[in-house]
BANU-842630 format. One line per field, with one value per atom (N, C-alpha, C, O): x, y, z; residue number from 1. Coordinates in steps of 0.05 Angstrom, whole numbers, plus 32768, in hexadecimal, padded with zeros to 4 digits. Layout:
<pts>
u <- (X|...) .
v <- (Y|...) .
w <- (Z|...) .
resi <- (NUM|...) .
</pts>
This chain:
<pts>
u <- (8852|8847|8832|8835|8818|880E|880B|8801|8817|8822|880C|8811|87F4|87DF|87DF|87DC|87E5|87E7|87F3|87E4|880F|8818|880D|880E|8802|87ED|87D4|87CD|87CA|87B6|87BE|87B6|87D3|87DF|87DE|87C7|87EF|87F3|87DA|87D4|87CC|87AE|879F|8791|87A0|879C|87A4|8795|87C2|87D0|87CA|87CD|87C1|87BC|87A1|879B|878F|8774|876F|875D|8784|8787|878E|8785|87AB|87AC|87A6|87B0|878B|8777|8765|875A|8761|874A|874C|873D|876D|8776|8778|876C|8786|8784|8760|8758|8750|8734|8731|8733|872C|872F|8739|872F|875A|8762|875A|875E|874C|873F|8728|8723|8716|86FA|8702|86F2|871C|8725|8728|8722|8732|8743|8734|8733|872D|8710|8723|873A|8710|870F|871F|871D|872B|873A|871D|8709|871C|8709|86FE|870F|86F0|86EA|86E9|86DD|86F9|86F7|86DC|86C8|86E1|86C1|86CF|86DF|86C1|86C8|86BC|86C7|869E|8693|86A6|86AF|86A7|86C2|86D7|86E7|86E3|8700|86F9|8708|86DC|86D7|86D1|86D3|86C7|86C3|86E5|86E9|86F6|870D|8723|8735|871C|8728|8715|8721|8701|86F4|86F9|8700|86F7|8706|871F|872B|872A|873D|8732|871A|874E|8742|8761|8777|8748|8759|8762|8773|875A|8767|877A|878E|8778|879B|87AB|87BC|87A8|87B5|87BF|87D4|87A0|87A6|8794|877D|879E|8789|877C|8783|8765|875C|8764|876B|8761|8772|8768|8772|8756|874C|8757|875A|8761|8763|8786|8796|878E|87A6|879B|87A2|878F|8792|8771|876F|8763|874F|872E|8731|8710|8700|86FD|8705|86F6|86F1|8711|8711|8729|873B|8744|8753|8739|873E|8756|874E|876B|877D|877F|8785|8779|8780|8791|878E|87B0|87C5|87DD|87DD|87EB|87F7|8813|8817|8822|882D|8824|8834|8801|87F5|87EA|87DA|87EF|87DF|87CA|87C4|87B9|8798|8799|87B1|8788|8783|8763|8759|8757|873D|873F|874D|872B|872E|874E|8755|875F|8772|876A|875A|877A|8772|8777|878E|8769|8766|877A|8781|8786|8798|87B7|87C9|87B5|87D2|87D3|87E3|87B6|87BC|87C3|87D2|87AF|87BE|87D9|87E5|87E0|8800|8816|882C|8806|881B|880F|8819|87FD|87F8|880F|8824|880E|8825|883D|884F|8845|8861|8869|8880|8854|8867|886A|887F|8866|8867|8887|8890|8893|88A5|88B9|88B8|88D2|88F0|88EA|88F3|88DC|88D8|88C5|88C8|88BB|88A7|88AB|8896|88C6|88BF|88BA|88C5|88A3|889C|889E|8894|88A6|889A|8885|887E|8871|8854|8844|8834|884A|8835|8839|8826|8857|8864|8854|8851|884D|883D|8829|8825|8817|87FC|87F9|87E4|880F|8800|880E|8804|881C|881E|880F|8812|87F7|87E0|87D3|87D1|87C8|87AF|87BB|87D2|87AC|87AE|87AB|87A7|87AB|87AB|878D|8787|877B|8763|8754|8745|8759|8750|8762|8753|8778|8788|877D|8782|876F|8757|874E|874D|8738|8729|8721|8713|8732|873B|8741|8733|8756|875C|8746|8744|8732|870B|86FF|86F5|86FF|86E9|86FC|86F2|871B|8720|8716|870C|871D|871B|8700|86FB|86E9|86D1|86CE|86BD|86DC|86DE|86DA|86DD|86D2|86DC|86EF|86F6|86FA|8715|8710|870D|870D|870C|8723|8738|871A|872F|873F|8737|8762|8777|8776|8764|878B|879B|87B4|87B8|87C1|87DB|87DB|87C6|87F8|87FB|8814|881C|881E|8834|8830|8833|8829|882C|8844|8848|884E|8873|887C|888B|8872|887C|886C|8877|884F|883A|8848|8848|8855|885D|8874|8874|888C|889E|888C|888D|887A|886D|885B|8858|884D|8844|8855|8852|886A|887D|887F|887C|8889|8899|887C|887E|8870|8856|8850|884E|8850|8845|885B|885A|8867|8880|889B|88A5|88A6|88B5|88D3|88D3|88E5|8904|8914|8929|890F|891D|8940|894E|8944|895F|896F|8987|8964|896B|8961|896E|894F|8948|892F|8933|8914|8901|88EE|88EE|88DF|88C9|88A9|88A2|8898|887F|8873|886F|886A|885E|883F|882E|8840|8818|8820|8812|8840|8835|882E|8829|882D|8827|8811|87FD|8811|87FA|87EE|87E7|87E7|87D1|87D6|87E4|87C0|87C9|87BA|87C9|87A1|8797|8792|8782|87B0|87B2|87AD|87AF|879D|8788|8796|878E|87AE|87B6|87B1|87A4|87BA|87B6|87AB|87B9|879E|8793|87A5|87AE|87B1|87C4|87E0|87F1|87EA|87FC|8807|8817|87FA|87FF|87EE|87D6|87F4|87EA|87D0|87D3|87BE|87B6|87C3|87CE|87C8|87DB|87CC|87D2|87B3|87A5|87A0|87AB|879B|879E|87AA|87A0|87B4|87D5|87D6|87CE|87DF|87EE|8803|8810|880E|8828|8841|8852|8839|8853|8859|8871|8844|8846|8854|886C|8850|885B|887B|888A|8881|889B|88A6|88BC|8896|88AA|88A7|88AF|889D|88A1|88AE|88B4|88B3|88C7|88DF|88EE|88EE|88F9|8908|891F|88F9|88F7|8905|891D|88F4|88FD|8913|891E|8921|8936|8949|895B|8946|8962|8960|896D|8949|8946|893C|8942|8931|8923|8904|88F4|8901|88E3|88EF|88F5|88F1|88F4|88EC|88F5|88D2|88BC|88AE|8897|88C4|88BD|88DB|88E4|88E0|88F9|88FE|8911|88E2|88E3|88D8|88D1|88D6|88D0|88E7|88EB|88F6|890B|8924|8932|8921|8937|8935|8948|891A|8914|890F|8910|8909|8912|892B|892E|8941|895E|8963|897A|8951|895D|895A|8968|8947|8937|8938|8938|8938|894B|8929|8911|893C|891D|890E|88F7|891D|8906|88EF|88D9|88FB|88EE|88DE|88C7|88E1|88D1|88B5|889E|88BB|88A5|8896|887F|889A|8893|8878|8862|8883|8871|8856|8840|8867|8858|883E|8827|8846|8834|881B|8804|882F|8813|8800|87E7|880D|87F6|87DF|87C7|87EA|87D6|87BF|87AB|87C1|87A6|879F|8788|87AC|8795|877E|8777|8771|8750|874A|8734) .
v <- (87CC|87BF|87D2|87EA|87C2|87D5|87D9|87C9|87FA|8801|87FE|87FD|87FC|87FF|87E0|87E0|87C6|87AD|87AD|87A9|87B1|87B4|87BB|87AF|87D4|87E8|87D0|87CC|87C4|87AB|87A2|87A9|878D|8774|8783|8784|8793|87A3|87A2|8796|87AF|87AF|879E|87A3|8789|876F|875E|8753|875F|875A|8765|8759|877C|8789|878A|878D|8785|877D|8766|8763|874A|872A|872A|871A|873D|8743|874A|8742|8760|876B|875E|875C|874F|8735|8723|8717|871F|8703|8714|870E|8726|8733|8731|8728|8736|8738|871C|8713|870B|86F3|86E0|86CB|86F0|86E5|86F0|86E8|8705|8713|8705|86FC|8700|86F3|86D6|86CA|86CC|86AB|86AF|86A0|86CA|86C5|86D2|86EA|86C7|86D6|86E3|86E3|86F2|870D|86FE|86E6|870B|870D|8706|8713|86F7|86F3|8711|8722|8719|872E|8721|870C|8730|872D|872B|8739|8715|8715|8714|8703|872D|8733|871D|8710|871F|8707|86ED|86E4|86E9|86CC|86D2|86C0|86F4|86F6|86F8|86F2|8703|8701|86ED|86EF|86D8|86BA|86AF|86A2|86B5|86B5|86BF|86B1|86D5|86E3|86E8|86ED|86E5|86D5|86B4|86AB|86A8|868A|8680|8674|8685|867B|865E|8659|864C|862F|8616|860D|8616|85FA|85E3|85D4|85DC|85C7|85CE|85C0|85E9|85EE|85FC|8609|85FC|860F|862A|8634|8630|864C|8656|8650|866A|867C|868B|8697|8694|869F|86C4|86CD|86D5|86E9|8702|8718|86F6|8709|8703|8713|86E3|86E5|86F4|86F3|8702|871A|872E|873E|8738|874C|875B|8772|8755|8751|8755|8756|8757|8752|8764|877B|875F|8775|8782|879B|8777|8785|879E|87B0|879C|87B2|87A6|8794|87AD|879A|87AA|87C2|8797|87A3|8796|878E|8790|8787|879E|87AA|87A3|87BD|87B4|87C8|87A8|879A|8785|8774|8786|8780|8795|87A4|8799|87B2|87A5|878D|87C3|87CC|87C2|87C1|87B5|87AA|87B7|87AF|87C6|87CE|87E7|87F9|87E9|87FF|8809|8820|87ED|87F1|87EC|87DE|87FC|87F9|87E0|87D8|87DA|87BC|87AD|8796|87C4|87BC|87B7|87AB|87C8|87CF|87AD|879B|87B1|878C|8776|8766|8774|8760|875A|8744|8775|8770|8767|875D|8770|876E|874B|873E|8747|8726|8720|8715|8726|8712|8719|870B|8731|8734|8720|8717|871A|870A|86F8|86F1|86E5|86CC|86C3|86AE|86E5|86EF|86EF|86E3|86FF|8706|8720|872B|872D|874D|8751|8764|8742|8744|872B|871F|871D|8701|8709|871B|86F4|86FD|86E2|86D0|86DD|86C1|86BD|86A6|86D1|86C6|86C6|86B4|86DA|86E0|86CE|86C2|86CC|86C0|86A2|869B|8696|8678|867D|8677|868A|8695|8698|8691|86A8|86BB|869C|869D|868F|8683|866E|865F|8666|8657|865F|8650|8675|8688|8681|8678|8684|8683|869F|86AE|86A6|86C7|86D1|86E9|86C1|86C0|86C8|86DB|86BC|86BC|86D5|86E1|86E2|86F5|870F|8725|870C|8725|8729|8740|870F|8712|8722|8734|8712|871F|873B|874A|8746|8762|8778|878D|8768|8770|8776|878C|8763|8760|877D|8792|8773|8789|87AC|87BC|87AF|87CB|87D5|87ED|87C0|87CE|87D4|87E1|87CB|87CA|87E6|87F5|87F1|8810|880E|87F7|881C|8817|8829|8841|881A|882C|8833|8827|8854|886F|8866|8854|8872|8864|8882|8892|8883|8897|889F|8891|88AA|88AF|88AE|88B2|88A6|8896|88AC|88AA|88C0|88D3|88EC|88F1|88F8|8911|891F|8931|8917|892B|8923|8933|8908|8912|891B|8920|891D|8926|8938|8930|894E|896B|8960|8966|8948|8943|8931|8932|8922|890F|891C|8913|8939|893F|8949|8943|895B|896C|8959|895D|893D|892A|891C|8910|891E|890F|892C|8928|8942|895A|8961|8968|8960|8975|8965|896B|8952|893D|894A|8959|8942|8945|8954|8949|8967|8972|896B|8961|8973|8974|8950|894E|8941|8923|891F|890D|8929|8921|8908|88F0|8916|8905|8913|892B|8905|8914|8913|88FB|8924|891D|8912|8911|8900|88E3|88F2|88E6|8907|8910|890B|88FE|8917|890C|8903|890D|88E7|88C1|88BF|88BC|88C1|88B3|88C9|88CC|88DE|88F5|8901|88FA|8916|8930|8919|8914|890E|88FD|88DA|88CF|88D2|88B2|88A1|8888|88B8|889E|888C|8875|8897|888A|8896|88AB|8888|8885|886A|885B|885E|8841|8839|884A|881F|8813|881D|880C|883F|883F|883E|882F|8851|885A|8849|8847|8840|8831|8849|8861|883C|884A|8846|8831|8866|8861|8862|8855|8874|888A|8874|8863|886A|8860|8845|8830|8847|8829|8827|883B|8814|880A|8817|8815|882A|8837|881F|881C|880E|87F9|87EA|87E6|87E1|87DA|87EF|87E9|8807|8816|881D|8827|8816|8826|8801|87FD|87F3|87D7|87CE|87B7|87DF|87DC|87F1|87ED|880D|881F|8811|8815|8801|87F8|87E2|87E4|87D1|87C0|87CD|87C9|87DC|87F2|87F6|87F3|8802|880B|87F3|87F6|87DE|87CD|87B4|879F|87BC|87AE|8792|8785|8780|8773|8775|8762|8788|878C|879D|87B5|8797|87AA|87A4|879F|87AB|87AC|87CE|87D5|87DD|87F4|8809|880C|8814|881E|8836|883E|8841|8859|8860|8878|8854|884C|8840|8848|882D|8822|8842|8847|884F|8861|887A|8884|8883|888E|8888|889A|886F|8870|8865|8866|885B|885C|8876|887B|8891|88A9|88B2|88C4|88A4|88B6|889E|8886|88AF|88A1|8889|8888|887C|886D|8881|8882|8897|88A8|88BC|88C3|88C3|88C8|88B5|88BB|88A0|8883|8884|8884|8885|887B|889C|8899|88AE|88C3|88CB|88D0|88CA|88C9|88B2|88B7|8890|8883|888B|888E|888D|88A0|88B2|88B3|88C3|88D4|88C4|88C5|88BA|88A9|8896|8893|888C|887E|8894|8889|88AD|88BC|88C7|88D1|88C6|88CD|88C0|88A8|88D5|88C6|88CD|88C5) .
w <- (827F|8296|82A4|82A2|82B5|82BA|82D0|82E0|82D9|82EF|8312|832A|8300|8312|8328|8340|8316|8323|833C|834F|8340|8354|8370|8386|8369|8377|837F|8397|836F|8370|838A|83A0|8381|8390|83A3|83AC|83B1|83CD|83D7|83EC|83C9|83D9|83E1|83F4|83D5|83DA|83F3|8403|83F3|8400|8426|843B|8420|8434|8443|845B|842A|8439|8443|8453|843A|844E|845D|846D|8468|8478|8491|84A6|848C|849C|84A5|84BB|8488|8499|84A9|84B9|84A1|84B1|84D3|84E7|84CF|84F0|84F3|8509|84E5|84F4|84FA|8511|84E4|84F1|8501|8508|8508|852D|853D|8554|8537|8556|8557|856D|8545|854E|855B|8569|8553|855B|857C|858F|857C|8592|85B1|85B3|85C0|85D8|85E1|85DC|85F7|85FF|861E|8622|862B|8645|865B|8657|866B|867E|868A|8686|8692|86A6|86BB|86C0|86CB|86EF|8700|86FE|8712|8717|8736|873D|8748|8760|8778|8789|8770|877B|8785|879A|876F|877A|877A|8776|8780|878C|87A4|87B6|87A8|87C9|87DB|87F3|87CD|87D4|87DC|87F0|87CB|87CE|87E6|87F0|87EA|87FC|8821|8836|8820|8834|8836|884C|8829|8831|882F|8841|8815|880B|87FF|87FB|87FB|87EC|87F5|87EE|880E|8824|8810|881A|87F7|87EC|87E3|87E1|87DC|87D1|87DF|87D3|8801|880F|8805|8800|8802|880B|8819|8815|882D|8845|8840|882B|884C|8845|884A|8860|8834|8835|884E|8855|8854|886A|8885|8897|8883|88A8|88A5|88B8|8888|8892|888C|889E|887F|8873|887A|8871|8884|889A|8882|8869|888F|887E|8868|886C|8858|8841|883F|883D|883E|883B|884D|8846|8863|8871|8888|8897|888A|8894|88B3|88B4|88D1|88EE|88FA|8911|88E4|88EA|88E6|88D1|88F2|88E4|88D5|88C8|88D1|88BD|88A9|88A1|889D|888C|887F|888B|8867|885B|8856|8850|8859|8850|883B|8835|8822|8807|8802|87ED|880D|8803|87FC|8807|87E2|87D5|87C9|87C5|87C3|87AD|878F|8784|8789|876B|8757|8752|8750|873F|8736|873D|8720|8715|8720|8715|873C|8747|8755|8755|8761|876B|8764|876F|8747|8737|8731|8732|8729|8722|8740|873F|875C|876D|8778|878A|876C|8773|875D|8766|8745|8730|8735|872A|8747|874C|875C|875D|876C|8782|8777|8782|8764|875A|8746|873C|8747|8739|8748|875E|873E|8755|8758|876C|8749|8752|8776|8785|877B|879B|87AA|87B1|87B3|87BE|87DB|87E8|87E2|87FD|880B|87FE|881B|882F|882E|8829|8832|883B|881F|8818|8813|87FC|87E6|87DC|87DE|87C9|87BF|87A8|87D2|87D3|87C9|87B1|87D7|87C6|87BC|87B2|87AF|879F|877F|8768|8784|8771|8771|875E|878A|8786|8772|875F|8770|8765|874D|874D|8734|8719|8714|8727|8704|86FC|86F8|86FD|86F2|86F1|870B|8709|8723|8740|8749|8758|8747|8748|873E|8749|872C|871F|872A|8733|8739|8748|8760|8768|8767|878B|8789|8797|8778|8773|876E|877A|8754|8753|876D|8772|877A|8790|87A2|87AA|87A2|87BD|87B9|87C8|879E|8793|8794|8790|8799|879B|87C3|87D0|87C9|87EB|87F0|87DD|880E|881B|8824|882A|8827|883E|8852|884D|8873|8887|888E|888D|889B|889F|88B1|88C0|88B5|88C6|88CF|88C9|88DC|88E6|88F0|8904|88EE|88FD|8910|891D|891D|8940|894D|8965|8939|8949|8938|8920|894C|8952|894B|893B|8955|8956|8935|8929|8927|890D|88F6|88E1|88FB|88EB|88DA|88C3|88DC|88CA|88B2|889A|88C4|88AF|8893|887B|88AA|8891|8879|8862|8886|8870|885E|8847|8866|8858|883F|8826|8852|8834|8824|880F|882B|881E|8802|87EA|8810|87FA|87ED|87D6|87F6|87EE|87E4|87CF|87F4|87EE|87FF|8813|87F4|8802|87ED|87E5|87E5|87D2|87D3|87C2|87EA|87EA|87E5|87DF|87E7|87DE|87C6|87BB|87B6|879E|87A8|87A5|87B4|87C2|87AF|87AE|87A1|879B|87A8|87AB|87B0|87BF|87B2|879A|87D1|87C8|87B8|87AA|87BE|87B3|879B|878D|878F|8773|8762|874B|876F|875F|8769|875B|878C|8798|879D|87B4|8789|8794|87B9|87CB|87B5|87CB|87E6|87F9|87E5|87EB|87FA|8808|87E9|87E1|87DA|87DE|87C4|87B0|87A1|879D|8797|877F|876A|876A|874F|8738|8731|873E|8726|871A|870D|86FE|870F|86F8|86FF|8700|8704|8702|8724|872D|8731|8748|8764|8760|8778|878E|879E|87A2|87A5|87C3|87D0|87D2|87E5|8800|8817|882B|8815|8829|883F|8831|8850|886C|886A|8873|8864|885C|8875|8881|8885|889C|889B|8887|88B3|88B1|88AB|8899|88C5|88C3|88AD|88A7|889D|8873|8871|8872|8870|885E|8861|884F|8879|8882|8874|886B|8876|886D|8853|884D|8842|882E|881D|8806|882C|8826|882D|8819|8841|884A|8834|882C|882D|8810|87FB|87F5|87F0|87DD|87D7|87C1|87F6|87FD|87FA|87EA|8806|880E|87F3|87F1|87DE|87C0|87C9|87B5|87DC|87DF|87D3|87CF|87CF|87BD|87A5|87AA|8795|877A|8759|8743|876B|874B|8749|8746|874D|8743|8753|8769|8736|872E|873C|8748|8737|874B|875F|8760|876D|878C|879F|87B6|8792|8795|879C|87B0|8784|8786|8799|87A6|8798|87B2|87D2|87E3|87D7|87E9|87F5|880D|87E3|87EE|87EF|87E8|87F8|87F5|8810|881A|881A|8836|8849|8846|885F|8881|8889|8883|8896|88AF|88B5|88AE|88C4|88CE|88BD|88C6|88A5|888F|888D|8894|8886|887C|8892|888B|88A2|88BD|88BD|88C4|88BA|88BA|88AF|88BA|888C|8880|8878|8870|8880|887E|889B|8895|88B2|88B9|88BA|88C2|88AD|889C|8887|8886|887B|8865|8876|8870|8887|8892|88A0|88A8|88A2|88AD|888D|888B|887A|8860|885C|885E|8855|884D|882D|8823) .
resi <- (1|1|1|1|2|2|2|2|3|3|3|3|4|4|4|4|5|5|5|5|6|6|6|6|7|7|7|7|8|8|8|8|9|9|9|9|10|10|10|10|11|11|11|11|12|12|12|12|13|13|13|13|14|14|14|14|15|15|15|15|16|16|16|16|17|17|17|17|18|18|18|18|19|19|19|19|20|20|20|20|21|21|21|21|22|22|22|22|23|23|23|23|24|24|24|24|25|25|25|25|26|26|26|26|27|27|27|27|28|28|28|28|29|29|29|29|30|30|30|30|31|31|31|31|32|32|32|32|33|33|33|33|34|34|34|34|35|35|35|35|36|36|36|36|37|37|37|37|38|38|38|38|39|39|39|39|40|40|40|40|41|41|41|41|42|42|42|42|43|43|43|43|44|44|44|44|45|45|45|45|46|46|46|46|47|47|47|47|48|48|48|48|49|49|49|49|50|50|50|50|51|51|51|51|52|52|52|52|53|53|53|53|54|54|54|54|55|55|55|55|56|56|56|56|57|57|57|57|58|58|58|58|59|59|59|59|60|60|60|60|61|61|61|61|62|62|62|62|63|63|63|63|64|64|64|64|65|65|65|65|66|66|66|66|67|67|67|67|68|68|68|68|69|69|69|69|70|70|70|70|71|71|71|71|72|72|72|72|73|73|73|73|74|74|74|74|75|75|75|75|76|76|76|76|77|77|77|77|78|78|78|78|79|79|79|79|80|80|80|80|81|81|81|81|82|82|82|82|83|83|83|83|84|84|84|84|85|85|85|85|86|86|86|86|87|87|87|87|88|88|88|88|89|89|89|89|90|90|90|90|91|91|91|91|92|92|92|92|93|93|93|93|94|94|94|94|95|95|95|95|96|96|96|96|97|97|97|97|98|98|98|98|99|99|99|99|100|100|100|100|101|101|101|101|102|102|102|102|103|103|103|103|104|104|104|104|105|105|105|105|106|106|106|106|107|107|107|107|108|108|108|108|109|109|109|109|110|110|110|110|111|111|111|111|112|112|112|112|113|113|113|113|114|114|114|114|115|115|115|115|116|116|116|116|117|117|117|117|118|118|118|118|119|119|119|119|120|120|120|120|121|121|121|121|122|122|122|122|123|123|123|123|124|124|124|124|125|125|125|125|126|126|126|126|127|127|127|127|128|128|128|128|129|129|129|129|130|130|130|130|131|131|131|131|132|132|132|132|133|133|133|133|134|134|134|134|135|135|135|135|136|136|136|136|137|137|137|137|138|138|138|138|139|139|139|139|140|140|140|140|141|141|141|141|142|142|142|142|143|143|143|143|144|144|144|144|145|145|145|145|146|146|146|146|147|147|147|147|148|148|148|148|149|149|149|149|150|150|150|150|151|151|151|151|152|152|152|152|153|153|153|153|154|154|154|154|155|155|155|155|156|156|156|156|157|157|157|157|158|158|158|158|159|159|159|159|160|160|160|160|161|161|161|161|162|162|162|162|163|163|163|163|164|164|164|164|165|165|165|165|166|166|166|166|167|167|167|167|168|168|168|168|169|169|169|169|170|170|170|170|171|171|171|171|172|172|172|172|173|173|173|173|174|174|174|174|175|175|175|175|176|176|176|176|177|177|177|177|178|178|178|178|179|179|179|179|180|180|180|180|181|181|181|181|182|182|182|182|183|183|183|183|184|184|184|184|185|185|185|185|186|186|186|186|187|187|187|187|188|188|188|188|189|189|189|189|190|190|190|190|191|191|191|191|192|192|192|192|193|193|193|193|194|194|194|194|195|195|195|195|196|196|196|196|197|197|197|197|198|198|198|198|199|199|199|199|200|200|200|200|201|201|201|201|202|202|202|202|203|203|203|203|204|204|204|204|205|205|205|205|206|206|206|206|207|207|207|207|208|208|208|208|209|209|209|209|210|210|210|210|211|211|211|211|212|212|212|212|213|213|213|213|214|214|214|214|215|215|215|215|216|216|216|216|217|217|217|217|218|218|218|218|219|219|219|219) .
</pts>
């Protein structure tokens, strides 16, 4: 028999293969690209036939939120938004307010809006206490050693930029968001992230408010 055939067929075998994958990728189109333009048409009006508001009269223009239990949305990173629009639509983020919405939006318009916000500025906040400025930085750089807290710099940078995709912007967050969504975290009403969740069932209210705090004067 000749040993070489085998060797043939295989090869054979393996190059239809290859084609047939080339030829479902040319079948199959490409993922939409996000077009910010009409996430901002979006988020300046909203779309009264399908009740929904428009995202500015919370979260204020261009994403810059002057509500302080509405977080800032400008200048977040793209991808972190998207996914926390599809969480809510989920059991991992149910919200009263958001949860509706965000299951109006199609995932398509959900890009969008997340597009348009990430090219936003975000104007500078600042801290409102004094007396806890030192603990908040301590736990922001340094973290809580003795509970097993790790600093927040080292997800969300020294800064609060973030990481893209993995890590949130924090740097002038609404203190009061932040302490209520550490809060969340904590009592597992929000738990779409494992370790966030576990750190902050570690650290007190006054820890919580502390550092959220400080983040709001990062720039």
């Amino acid at each position: 028999m000749n040993r070489a055939f085998p060797k043939l067929v295989k090869s054979m075998l393996v190059a239809t293969l290859a084609l047939s994958g080339l030829a479902y990728a040319a079948e199959t189109p490409a993922p939409a690209k996000a077009d910010p333009a009409k996430g901002a048409t979006l988020f300046a009006n909203g779309d009264a036939a399908r009740g929904i508001p428009a995202c500015a009269s919370c979260h204020g223009e261009a994403g810059n939120s002057t509500i302080a239990t509405n977080p800032k949305l400008s200048a977040q990173h793209e991808a972190y938004l998207a996914k926390q629009l599809a969480d809510f639509t989920g059991a991992t983020r149910n919200n009263a307010v958001m949860t509706p919405y965000a299951k109006a939006l199609n995932d398509e318009e959900k890009k969008n809006i997340a597009a348009y916000l990430a090219e936003q500025k975000s104007k500078p906040n600042a801290a409102r206490s004094k007396d806890t400025l030192d603990l908040g930085k301590k736990i922001y750089r340094g973290g809580i050693a003795d509970k097993g807290v790790a600093a927040c710099a080292s997800c969300h940078g020294a800064n609060g930029a973030g990481i893209p995709v993995q890590f949130p912007r924090l740097a002038a967050q609404m203190a009061d968001y932040t302490v209520a969504q550490l809060q969340a975290f904590k009592s597992g009403a929000r738990n779409n992230s494992v370790q966030m969740s576990t750190l902050a069932k570690r650290m007190s209210d006054e820890e919580m408010k502390a550092v959220a705090d400080y983040i709001a004067g990062l720039k």
